[in-house]
N, CA and C atoms as a LAMMPS dump frame, in Angstrom:
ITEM: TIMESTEP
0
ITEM: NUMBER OF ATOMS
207
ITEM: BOX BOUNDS ff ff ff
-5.0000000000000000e+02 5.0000000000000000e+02
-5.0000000000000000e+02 5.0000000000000000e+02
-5.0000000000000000e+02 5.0000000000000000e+02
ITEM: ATOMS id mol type element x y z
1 1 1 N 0.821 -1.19 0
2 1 2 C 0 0 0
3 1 3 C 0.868 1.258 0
4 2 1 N 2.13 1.06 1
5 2 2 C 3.217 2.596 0.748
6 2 3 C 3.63 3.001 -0.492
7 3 1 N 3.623 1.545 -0.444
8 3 2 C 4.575 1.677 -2.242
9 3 3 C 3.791 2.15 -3.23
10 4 1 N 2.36 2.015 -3.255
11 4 2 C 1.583 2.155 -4.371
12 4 3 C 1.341 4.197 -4.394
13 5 1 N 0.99 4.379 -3.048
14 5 2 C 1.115 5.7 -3.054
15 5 3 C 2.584 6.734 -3.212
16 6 1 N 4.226 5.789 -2.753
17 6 2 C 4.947 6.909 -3.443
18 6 3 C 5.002 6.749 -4.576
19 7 1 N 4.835 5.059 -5.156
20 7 2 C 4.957 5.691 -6.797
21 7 3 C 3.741 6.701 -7.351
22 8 1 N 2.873 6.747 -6.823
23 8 2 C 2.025 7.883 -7.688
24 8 3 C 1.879 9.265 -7.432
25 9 1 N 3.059 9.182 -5.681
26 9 2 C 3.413 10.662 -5.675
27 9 3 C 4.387 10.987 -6.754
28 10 1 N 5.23 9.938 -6.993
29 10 2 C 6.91 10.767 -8.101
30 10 3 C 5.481 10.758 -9.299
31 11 1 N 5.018 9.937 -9.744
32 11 2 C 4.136 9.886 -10.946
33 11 3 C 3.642 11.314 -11.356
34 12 1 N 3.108 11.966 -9.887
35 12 2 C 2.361 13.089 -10.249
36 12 3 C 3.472 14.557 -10.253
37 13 1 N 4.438 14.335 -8.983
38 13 2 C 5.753 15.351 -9.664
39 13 3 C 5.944 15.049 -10.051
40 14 1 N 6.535 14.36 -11.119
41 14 2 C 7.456 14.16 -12
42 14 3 C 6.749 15.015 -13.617
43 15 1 N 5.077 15.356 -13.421
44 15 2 C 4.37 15.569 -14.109
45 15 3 C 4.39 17.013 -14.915
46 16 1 N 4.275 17.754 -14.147
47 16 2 C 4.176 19.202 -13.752
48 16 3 C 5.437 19.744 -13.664
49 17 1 N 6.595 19.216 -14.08
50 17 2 C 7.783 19.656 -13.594
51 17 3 C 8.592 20.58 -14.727
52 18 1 N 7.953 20.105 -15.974
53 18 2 C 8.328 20.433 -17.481
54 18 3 C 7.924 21.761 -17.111
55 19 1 N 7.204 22.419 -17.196
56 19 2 C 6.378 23.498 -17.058
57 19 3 C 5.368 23.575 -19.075
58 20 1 N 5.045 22.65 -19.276
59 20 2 C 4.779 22.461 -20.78
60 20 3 C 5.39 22.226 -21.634
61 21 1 N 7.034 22.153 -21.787
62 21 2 C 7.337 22.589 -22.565
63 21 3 C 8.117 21.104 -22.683
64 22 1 N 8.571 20.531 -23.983
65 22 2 C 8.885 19.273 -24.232
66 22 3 C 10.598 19.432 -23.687
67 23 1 N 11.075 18.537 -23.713
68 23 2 C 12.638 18.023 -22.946
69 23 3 C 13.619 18.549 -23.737
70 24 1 N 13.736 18.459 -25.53
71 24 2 C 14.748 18.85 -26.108
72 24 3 C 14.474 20.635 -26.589
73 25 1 N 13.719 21.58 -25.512
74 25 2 C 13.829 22.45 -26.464
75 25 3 C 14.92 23.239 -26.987
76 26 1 N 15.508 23.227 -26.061
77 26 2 C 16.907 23.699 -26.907
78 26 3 C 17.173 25.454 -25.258
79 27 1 N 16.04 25.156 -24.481
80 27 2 C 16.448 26.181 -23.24
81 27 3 C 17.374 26.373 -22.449
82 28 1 N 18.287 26.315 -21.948
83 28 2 C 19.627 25.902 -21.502
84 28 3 C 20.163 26.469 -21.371
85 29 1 N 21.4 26.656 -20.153
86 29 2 C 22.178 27.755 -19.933
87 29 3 C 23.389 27.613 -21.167
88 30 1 N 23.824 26.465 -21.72
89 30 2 C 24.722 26.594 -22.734
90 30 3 C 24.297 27.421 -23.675
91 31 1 N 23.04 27.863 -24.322
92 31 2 C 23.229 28.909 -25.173
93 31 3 C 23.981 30.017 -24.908
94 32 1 N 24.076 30.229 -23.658
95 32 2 C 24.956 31.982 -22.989
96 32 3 C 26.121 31.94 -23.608
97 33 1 N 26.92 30.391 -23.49
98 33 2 C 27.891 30.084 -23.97
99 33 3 C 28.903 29.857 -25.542
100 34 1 N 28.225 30.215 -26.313
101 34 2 C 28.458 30.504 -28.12
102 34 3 C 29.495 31.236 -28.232
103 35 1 N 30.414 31.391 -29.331
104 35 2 C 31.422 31.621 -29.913
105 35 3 C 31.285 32.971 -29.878
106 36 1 N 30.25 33.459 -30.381
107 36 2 C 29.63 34.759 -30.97
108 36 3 C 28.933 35.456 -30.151
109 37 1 N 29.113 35.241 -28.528
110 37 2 C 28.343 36.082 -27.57
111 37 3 C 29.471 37.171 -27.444
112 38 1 N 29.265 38.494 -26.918
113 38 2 C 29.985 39.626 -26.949
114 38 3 C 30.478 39.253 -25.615
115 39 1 N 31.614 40.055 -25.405
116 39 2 C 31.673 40.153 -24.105
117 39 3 C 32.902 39.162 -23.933
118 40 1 N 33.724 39.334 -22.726
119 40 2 C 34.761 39.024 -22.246
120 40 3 C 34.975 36.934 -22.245
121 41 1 N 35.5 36.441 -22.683
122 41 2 C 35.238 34.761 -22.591
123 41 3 C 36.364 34.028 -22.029
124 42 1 N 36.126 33.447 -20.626
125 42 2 C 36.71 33.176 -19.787
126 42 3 C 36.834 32.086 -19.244
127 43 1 N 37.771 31.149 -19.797
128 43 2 C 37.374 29.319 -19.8
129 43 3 C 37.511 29.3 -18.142
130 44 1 N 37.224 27.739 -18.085
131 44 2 C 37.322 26.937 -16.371
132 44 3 C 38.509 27.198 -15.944
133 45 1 N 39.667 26.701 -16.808
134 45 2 C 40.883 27.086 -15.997
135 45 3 C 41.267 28.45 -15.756
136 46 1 N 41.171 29.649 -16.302
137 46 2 C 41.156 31.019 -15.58
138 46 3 C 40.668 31.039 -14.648
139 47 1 N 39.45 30.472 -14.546
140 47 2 C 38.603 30.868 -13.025
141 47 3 C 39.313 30.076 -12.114
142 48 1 N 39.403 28.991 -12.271
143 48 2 C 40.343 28.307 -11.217
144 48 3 C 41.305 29.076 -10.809
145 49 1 N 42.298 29.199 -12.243
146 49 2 C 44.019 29.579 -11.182
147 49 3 C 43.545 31.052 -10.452
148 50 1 N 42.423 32.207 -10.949
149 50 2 C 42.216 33.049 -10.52
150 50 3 C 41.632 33.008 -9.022
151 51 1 N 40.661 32.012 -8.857
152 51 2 C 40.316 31.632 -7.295
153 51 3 C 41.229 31.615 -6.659
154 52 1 N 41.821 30.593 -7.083
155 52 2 C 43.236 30.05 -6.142
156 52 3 C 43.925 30.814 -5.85
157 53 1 N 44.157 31.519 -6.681
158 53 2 C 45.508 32.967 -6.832
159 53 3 C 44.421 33.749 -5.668
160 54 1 N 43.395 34.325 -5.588
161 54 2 C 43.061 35.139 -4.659
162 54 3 C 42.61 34.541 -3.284
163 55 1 N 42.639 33.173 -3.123
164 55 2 C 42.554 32.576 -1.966
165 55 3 C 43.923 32.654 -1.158
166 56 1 N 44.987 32.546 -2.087
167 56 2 C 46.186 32.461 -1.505
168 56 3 C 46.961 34.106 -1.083
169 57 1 N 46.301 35.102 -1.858
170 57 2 C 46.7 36.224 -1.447
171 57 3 C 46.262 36.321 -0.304
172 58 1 N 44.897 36.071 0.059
173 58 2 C 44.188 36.012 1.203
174 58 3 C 44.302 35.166 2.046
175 59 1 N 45.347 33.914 2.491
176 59 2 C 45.72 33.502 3.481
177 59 3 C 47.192 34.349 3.623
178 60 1 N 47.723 34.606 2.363
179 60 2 C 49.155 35.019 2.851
180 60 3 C 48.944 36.552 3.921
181 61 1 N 47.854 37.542 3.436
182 61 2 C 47.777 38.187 4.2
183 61 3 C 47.457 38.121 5.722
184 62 1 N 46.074 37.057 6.004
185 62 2 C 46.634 37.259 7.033
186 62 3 C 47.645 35.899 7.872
187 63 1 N 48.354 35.936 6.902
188 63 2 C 49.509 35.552 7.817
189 63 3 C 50.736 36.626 8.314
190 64 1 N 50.575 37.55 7.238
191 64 2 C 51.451 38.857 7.333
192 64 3 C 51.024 39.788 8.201
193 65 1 N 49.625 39.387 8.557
194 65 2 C 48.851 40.26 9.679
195 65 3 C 48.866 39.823 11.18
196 66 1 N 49.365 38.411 11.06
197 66 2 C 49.949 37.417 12.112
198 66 3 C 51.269 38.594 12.758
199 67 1 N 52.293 38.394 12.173
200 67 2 C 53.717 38.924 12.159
201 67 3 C 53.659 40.652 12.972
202 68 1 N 52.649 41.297 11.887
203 68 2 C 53.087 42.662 11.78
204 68 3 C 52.215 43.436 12.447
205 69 1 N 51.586 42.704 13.944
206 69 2 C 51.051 43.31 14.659
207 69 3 C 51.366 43.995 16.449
């Protein structure tokens, strides 16, 4: 009897979840992503070494804030 009611709870979300619109429409955050979008284009590895690079400025400081107080 549990079983019969969660499968027809996912049955019924699983329903309504599209919002109408079929699976391949083509909506997607990869369109932002095109050859031909304006604007500055900035692969994964920039963002990485750039995190990193400002994580590490930001422990080195305060380690320098350790010292120079």
């Amino acid at each position: 009897m549990a079983t019969q009611r969660r499968a027809a709870a996912r049955a019924g979300a699983g329903a309504g979840a599209g919002g109408g619109r079929p699976a391949g429409a083509g909506n997607n955050i990869l369109q932002f992503y095109t050859d031909d979008s304006p604007g500055l284009q900035v692969g994964p590895t920039t963002v990485l070494v750039a995190s990193l690079s400002f994580v590490g400025v930001v422990v080195l400081l305060h380690i320098l804030g350790k010292f120079r107080m």
